[in-house]
Backbone of each chain as ProteinMPNN parsed JSONL, in Angstrom:
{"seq_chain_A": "XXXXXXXXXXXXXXXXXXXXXXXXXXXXXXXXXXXXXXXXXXXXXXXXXXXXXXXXXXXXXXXXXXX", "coords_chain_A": {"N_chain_A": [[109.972, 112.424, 91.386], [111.047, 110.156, 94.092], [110.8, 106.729, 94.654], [110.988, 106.354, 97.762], [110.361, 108.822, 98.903], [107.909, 109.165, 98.057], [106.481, 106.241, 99.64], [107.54, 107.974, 101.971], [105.311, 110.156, 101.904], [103.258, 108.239, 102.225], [103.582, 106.935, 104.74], [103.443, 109.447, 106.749], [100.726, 109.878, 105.77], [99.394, 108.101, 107.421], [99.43, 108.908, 109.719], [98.267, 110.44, 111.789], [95.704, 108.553, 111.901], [97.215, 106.882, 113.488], [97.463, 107.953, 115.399], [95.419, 108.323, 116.455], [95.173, 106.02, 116.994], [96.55, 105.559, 119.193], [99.42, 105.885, 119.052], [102.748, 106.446, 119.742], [104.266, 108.267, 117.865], [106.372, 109.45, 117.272], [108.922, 107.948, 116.636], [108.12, 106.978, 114.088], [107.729, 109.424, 112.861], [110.116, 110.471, 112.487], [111.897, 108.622, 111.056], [110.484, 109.241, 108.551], [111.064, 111.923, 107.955], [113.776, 110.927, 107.791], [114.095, 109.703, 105.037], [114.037, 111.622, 103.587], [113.629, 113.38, 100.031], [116.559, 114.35, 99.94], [118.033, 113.388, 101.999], [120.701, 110.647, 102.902], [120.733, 107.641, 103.068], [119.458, 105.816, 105.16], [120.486, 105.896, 108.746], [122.414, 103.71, 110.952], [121.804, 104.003, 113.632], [119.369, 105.084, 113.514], [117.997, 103.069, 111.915], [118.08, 100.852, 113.601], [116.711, 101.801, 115.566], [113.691, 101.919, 114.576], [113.418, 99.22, 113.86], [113.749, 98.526, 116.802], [110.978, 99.338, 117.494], [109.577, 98.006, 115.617], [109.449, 95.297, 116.555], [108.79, 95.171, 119.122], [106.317, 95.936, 118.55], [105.24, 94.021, 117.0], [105.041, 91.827, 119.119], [103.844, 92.46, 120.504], [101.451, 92.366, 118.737], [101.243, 89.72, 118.329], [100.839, 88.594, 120.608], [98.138, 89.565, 121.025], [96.734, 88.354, 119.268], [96.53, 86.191, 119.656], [94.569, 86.079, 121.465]], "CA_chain_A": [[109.894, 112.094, 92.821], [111.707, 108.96, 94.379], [110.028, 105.604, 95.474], [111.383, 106.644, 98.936], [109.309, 109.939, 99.299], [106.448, 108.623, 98.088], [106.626, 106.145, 100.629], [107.305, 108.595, 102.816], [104.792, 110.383, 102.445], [102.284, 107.285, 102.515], [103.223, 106.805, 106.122], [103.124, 110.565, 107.031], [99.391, 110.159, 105.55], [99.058, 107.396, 108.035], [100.068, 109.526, 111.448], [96.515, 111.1, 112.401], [94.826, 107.699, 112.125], [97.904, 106.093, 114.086], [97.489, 109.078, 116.624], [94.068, 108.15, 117.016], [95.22, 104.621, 117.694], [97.161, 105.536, 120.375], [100.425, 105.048, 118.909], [103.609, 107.751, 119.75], [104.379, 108.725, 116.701], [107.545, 110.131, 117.141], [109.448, 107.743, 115.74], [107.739, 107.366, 112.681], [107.773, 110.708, 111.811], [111.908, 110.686, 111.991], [111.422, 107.568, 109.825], [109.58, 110.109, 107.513], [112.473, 112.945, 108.025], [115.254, 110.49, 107.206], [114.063, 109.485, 103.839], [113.39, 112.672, 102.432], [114.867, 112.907, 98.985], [117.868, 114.903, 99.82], [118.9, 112.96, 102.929], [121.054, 109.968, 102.117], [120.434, 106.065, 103.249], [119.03, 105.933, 107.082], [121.68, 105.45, 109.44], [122.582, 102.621, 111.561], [120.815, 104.057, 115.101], [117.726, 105.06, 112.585], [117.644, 101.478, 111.591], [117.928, 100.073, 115.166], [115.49, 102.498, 116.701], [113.04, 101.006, 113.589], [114.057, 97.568, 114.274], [113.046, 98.149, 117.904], [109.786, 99.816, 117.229], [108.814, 96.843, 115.155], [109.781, 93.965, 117.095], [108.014, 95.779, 120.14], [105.056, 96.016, 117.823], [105.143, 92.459, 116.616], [104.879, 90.87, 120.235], [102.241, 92.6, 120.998], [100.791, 91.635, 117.904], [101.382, 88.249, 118.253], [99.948, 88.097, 122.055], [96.912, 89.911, 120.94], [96.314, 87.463, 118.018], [96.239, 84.843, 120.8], [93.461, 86.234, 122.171]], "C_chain_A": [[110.301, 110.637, 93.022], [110.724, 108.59, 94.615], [110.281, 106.147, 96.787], [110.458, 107.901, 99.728], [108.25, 109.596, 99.375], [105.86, 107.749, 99.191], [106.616, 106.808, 101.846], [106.29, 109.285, 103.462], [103.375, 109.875, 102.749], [102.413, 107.18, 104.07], [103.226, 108.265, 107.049], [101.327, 110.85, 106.92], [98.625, 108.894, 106.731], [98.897, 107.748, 109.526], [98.98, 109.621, 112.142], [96.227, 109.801, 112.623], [95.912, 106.762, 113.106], [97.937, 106.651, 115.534], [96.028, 108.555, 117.22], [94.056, 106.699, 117.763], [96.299, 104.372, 119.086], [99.109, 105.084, 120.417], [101.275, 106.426, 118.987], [104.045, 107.015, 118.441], [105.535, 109.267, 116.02], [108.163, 109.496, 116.389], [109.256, 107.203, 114.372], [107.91, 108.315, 112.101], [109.42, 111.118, 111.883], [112.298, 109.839, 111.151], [110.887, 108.463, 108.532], [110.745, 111.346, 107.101], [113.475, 112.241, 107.321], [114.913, 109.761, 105.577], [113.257, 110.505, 102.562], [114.14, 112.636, 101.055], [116.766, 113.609, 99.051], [118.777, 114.091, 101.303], [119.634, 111.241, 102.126], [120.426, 108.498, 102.967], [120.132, 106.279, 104.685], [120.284, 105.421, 108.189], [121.343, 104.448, 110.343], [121.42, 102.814, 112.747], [119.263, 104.551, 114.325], [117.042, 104.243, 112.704], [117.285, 100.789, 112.616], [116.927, 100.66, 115.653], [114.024, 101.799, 115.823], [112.77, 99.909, 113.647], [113.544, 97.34, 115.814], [111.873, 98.31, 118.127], [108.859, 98.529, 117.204], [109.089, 95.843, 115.753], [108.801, 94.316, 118.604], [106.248, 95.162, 119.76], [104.362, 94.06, 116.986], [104.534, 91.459, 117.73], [104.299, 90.91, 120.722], [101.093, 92.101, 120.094], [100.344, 90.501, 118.111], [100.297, 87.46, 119.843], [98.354, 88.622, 121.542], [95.853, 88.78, 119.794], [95.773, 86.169, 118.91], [95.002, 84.827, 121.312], [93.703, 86.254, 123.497]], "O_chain_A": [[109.928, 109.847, 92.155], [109.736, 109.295, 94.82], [109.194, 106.674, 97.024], [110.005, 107.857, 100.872], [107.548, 109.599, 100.386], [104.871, 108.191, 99.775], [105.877, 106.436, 102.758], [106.06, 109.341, 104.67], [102.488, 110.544, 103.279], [101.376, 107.333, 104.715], [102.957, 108.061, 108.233], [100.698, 111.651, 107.612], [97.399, 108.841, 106.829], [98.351, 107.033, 110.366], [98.755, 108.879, 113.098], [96.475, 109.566, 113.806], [95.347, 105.761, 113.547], [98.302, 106.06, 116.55], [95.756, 108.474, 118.418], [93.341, 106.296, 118.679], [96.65, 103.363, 119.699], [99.796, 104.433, 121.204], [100.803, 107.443, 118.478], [104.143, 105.839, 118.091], [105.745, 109.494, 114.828], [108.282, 110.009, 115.276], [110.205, 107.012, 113.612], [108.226, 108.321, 110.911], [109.821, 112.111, 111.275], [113.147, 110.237, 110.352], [111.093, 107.952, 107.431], [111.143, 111.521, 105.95], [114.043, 112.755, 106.357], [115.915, 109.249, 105.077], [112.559, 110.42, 101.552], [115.155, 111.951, 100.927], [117.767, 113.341, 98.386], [119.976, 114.267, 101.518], [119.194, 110.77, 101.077], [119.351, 108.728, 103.521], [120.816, 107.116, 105.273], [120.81, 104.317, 108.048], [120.16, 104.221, 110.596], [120.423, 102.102, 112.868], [118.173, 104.23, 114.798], [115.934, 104.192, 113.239], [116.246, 100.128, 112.616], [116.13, 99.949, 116.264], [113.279, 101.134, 116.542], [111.598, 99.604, 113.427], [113.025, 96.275, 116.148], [111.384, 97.544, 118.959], [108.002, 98.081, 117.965], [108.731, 95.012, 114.918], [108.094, 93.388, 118.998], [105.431, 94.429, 120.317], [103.347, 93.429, 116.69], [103.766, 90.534, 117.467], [103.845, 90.035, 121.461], [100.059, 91.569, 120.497], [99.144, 90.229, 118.092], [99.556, 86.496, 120.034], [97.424, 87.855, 121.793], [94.638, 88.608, 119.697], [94.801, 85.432, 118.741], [94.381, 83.802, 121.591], [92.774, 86.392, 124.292]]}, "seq_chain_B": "XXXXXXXXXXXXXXXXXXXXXXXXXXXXXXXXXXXXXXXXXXXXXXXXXXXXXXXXXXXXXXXXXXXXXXXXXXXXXXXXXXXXXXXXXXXXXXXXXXXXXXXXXXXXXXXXXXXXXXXXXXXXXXXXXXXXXXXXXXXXXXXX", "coords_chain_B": {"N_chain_B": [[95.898, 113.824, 36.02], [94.719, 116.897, 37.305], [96.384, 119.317, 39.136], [95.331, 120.609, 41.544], [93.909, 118.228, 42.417], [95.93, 116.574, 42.715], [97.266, 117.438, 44.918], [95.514, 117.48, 47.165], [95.548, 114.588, 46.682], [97.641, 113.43, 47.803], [97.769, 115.382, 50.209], [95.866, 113.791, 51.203], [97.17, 111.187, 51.681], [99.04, 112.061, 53.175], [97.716, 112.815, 55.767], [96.821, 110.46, 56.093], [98.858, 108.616, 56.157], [100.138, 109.915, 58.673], [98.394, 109.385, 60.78], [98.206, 106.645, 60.943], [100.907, 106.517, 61.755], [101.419, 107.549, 64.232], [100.181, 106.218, 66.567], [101.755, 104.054, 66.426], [104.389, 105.388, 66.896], [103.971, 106.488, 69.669], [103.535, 103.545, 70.838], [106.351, 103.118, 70.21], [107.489, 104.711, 72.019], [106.843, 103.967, 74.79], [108.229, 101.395, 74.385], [110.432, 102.434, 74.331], [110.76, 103.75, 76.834], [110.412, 101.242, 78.865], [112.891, 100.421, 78.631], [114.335, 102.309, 78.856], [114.288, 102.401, 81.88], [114.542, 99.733, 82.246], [117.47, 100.127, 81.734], [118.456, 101.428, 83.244], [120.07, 102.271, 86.286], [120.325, 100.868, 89.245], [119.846, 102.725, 91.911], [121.387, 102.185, 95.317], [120.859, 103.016, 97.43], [118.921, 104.513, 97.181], [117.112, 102.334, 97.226], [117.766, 101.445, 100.15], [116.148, 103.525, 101.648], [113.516, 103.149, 100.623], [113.174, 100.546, 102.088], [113.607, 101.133, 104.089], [111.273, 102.813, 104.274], [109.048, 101.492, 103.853], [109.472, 99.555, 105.994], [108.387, 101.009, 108.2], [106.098, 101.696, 107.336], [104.961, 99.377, 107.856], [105.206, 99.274, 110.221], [103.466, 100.803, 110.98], [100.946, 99.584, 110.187], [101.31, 97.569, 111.326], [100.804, 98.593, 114.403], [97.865, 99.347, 114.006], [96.595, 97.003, 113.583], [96.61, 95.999, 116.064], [94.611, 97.401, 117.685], [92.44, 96.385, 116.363], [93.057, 93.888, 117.243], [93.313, 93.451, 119.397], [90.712, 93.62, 120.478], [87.378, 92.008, 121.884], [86.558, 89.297, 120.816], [84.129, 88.388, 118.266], [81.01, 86.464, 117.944], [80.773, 85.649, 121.033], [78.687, 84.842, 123.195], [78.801, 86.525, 125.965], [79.93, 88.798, 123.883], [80.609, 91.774, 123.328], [79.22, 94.838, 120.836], [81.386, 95.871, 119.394], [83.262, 94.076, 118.553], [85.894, 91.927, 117.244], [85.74, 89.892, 114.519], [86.558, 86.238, 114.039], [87.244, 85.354, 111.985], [88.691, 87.821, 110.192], [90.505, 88.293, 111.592], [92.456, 86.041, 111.268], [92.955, 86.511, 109.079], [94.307, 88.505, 108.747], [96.212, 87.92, 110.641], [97.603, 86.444, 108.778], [98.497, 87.95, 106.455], [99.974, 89.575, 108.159], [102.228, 88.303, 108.817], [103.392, 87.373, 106.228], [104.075, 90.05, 105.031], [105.921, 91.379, 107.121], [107.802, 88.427, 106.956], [108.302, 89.112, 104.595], [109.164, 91.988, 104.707], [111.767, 92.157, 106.105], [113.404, 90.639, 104.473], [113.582, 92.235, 102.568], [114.974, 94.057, 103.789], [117.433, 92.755, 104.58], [118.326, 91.911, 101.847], [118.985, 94.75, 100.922], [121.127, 95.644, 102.181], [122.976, 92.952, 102.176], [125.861, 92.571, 101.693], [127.673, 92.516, 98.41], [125.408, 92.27, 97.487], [123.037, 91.909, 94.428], [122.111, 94.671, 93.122], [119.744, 94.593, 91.083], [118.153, 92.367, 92.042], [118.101, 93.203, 94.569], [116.022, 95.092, 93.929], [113.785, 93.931, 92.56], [113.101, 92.435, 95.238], [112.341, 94.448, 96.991], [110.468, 95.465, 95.959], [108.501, 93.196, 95.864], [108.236, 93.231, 98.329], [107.126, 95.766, 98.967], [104.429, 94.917, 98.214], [103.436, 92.878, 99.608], [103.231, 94.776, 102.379], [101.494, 96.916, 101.153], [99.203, 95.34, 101.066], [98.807, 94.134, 103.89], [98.717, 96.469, 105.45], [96.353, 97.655, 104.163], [94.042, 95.832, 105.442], [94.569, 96.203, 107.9], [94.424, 99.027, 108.247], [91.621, 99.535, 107.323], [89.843, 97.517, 109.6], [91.156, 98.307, 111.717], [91.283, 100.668, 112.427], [88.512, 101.583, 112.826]], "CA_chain_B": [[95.319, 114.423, 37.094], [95.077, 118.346, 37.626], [97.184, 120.224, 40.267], [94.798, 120.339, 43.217], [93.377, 116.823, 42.841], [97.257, 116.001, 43.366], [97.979, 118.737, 46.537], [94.262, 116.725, 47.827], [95.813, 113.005, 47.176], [98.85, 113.729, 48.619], [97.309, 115.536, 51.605], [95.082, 112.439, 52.107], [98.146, 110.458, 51.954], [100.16, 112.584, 54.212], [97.117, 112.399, 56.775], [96.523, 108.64, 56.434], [100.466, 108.231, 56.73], [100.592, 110.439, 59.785], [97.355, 108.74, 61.799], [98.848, 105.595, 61.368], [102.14, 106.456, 62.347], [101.387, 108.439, 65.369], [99.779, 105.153, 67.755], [102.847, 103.374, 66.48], [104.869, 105.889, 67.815], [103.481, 105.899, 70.949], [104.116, 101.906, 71.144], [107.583, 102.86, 70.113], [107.529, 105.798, 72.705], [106.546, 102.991, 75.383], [109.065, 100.827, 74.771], [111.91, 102.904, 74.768], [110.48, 104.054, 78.565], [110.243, 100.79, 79.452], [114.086, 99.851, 77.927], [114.996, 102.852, 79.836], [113.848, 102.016, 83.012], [115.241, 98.762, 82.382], [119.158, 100.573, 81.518], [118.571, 102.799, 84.261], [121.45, 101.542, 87.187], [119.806, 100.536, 90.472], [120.584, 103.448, 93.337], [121.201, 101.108, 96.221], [120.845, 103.957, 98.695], [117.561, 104.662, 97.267], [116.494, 101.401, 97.637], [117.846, 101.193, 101.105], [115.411, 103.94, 101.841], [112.55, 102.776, 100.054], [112.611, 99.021, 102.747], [113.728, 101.429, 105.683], [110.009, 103.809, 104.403], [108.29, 100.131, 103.779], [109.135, 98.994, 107.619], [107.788, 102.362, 108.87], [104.694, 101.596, 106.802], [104.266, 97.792, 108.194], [104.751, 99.29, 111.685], [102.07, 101.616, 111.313], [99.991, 98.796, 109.829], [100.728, 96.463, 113.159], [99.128, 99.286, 115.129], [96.212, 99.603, 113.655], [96.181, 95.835, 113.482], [96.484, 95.83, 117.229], [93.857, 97.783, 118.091], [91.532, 95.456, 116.415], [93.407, 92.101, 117.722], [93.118, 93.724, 121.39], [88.951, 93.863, 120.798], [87.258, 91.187, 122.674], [86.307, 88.047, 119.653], [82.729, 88.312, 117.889], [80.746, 85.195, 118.481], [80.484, 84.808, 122.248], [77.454, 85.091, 124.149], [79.018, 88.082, 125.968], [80.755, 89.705, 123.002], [80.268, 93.269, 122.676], [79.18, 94.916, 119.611], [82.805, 96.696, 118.873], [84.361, 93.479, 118.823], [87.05, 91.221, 116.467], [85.336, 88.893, 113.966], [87.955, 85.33, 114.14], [87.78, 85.257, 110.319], [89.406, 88.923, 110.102], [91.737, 88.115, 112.744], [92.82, 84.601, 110.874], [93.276, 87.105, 107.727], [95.486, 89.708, 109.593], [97.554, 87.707, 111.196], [98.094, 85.612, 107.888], [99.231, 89.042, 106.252], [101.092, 90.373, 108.973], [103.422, 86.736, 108.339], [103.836, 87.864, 104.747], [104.535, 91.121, 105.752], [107.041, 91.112, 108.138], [109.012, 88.094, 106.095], [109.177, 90.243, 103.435], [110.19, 93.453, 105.141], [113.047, 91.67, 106.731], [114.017, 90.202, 103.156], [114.05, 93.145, 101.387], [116.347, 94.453, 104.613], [118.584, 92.314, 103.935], [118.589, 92.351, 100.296], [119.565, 96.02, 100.323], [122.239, 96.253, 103.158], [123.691, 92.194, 102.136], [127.059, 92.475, 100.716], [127.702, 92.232, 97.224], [123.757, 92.052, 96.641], [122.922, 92.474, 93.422], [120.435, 95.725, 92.768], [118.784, 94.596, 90.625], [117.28, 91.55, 92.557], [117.844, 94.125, 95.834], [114.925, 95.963, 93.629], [112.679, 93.195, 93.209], [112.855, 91.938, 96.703], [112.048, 95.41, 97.978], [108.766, 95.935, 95.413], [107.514, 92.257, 96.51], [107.756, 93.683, 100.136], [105.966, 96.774, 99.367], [102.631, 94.359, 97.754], [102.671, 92.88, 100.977], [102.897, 95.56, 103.372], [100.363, 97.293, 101.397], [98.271, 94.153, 101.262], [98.892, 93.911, 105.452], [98.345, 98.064, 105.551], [95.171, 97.77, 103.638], [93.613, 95.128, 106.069], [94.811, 97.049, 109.231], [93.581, 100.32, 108.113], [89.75, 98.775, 107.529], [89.406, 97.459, 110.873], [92.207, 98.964, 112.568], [90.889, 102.398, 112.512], [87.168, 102.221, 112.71]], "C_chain_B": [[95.562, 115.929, 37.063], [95.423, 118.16, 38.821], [96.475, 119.799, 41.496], [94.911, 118.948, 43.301], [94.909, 116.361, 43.165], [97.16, 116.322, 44.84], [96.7, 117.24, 47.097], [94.704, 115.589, 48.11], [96.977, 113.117, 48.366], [98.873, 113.947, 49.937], [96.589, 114.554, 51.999], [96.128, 111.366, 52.603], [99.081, 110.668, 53.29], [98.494, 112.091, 55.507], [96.872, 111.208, 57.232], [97.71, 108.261, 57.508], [100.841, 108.892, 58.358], [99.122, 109.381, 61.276], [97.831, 107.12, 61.873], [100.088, 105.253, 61.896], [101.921, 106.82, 63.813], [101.044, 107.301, 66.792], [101.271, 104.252, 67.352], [103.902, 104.102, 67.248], [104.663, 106.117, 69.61], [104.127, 104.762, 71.988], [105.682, 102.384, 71.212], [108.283, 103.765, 71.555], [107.697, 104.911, 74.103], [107.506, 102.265, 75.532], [110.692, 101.191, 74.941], [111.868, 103.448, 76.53], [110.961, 103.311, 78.874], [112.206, 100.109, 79.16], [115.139, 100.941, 78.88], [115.28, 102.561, 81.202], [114.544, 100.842, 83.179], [117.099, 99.214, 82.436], [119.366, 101.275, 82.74], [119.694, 102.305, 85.52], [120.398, 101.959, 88.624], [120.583, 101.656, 91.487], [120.238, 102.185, 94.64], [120.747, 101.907, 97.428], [119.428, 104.285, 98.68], [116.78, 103.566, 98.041], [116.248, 101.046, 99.502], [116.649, 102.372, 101.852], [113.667, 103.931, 101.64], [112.332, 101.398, 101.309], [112.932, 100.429, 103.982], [111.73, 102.207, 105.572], [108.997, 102.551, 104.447], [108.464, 99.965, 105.34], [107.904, 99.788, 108.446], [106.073, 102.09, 108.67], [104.068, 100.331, 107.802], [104.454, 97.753, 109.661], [103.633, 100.118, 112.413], [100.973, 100.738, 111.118], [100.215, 97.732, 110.894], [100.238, 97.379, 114.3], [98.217, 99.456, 115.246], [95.82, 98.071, 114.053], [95.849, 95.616, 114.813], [95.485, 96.293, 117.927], [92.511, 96.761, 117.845], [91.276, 94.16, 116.938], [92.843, 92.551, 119.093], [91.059, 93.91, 121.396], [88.39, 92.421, 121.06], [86.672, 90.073, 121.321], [84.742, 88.129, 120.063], [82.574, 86.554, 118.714], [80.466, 84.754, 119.81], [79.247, 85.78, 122.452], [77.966, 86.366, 124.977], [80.512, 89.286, 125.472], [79.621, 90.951, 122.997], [79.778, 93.805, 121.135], [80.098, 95.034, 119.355], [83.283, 95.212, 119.261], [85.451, 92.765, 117.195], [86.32, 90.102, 116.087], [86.619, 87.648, 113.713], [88.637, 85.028, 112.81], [88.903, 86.879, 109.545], [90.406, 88.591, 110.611], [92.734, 87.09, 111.611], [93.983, 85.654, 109.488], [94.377, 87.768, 107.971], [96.494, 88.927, 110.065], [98.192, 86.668, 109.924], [99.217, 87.077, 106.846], [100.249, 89.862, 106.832], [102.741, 89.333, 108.725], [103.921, 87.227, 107.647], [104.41, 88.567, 104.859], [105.84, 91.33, 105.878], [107.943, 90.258, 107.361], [109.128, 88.943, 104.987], [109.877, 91.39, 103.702], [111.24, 93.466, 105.719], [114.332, 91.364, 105.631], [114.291, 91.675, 102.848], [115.312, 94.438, 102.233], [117.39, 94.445, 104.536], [118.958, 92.315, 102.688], [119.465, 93.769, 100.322], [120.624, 96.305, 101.019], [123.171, 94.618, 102.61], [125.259, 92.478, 101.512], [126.909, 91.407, 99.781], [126.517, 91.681, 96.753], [123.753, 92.386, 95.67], [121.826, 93.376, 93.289], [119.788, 95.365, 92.334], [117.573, 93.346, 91.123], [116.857, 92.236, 93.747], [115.989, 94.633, 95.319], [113.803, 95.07, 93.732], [111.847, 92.534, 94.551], [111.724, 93.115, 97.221], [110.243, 96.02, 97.038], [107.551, 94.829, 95.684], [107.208, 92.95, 98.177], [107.046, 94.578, 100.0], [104.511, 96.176, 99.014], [102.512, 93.832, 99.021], [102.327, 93.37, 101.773], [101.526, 96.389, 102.674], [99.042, 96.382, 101.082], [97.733, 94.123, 102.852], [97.809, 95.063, 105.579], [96.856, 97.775, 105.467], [93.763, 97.517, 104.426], [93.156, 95.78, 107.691], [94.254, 98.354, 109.563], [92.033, 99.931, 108.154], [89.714, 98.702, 108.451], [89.991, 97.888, 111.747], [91.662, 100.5, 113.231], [89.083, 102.696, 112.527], [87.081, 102.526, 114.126]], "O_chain_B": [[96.714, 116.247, 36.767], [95.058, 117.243, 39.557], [96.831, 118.924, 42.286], [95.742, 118.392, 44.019], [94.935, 115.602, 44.133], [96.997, 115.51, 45.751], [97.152, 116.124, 47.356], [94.595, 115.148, 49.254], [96.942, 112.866, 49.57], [99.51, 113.305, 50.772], [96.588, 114.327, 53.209], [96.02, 110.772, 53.675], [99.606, 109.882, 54.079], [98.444, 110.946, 55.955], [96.726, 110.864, 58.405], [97.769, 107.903, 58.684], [101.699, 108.39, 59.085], [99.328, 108.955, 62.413], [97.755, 106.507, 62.939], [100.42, 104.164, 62.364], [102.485, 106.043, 64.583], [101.567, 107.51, 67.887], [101.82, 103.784, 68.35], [104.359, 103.532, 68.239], [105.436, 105.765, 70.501], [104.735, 104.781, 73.058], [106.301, 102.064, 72.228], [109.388, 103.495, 72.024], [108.782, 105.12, 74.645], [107.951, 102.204, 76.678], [111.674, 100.609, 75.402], [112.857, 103.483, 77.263], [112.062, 103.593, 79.348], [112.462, 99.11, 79.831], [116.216, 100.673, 79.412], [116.432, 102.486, 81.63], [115.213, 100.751, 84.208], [117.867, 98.586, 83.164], [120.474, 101.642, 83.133], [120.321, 101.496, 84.836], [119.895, 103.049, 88.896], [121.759, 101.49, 91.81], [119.212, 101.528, 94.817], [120.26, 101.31, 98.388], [118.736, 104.369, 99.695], [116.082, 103.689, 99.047], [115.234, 100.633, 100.066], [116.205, 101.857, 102.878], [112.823, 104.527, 102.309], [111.132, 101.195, 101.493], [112.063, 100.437, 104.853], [110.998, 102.146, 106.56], [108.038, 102.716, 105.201], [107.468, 100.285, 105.989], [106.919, 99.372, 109.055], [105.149, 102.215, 109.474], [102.97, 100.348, 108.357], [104.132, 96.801, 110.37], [103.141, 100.189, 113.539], [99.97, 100.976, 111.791], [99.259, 97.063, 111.285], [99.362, 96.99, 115.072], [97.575, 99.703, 116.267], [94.837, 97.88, 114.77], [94.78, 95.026, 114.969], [95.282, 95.655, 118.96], [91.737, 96.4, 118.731], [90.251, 93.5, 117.11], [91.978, 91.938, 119.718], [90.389, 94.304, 122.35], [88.966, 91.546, 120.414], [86.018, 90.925, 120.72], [84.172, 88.051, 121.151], [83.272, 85.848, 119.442], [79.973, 83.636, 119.958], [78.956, 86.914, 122.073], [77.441, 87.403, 124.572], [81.372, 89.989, 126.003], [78.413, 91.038, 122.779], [80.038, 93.021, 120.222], [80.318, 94.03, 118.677], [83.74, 95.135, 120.402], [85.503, 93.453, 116.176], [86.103, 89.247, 116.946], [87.656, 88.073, 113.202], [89.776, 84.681, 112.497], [89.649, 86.81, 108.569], [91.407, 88.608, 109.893], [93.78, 87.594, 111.202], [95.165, 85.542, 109.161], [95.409, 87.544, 107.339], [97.662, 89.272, 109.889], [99.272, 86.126, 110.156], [100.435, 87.017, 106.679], [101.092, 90.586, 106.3], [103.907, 89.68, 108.538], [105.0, 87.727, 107.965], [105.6, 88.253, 104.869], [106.702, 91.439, 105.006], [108.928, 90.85, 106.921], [110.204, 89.399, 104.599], [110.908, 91.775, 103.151], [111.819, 94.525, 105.96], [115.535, 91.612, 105.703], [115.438, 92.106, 102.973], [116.087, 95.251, 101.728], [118.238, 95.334, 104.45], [120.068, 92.788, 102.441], [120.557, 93.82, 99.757], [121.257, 97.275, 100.603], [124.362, 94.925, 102.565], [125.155, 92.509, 100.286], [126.469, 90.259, 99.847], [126.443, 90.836, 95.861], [124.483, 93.365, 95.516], [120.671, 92.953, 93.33], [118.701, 95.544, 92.884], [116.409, 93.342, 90.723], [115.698, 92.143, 94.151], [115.006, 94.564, 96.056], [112.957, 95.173, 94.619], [110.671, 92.267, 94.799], [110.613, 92.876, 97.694], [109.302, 96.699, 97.45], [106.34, 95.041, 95.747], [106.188, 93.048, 98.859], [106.097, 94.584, 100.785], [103.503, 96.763, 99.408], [101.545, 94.212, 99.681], [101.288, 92.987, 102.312], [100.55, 96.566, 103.402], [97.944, 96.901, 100.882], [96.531, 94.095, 103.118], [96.595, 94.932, 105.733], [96.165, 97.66, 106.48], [92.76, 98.23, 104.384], [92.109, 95.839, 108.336], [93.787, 98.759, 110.627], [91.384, 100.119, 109.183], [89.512, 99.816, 108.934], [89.384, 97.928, 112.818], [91.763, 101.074, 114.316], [88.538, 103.774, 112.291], [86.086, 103.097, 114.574]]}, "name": "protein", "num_of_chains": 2, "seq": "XXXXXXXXXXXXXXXXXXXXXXXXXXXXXXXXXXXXXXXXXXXXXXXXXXXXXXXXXXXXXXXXXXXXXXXXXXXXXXXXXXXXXXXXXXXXXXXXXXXXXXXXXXXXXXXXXXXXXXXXXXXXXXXXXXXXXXXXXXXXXXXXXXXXXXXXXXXXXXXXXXXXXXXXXXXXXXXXXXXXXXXXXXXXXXXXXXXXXXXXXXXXXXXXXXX"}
């Protein structure tokens, strides 16, 4: 089994408790789809949709840290 | 010596000779893994999947984190029970730093031109100790 699955399915084991936190989920779990072992490297709009997720997720971070 | 008492030394010999060989083998068993592992040729595609399944991870671990940052700070006179101790917080957002620069690094590492894999690889296994360093943190208070 790849590093990549495994991974994968570490944040697949993460969904429920991310569901509970109020988080759509969706694109995580295509994040989870695109690195199965038979698919190949994540594609560009993968990456970007990923990339926007987390930068989303960061700024809220960052304001909440503020207090 | 008579016959048996030979077959007997012999077999003690052969058993000695084999119990001491057998943990050496092992060792030797060991380092040809680890010689493998080392010959083995870096998939870059893997890798590139391995930081894209790492982000995924360290954006599930700033959700959780958020739930706890968004709870009103222990310590005041009218703090709630359910709230955000400032020493957790201090911790989280020191990990989320780590984090995040690393999951960016090991981004780039695996998509840079003419990266080399085999540093691509290290980059991308320091990023996974942090994210699940971050993760770890986020999940605890994130999720109670």
């Amino acid at each position: 089994m790849g590093a990549a699955i495994v991974l994968a399915i570490e944040v697949a084991s993460m969904i429920p408790t991310l569901i509970d936190a109020g988080m759509d989920v969706y694109q995580l779990w295509a994040g989870v789809k695109a690195v199965n072992d038979e698919a190949g490297p994540p594609t560009d709009a993968q990456r970007q949709q990923l990339n926007e997720l987390v930068k989303g997720l960061e700024a809220r971070f960052d304001a909440a840290a503020k207090g | 010596m008579k016959k048996p008492q030979v077959r007997k030394l012999f077999a003690a010999i052969g058993i000695a000779a084999s119990l001491s060989v057998l943990p050496g083998c092992a060792v030797f068993d060991g380092i040809g893994k680890v010689q493998e592992v080392a010959n083995k040729p870096v998939d870059m595609a893997e890798l590139q999947k391995d930081a894209f399944a790492l982000k995924s991870i360290y954006a599930g671990a700033l959700r959780l984190g958020i739930v706890y940052l968004e709870r009103p700070r222990c310590g005041q006179p009218t703090s709630p029970v359910i709230c955000s101790e400032p020493a957790i917080v201090a911790q989280m957002v020191k990990a989320r730093a780590v984090a995040g620069a690393s999951v960016e690094s090991a981004d780039g590492a695996v998509y840079a031109l003419g990266a080399q894999p085999t540093v691509a690889q290290v980059v991308v296994k320091a990023a996974q100790e942090s994210v699940n360093a971050f993760k770890l943190i986020a999940e605890t208070y994130g999720s109670k």
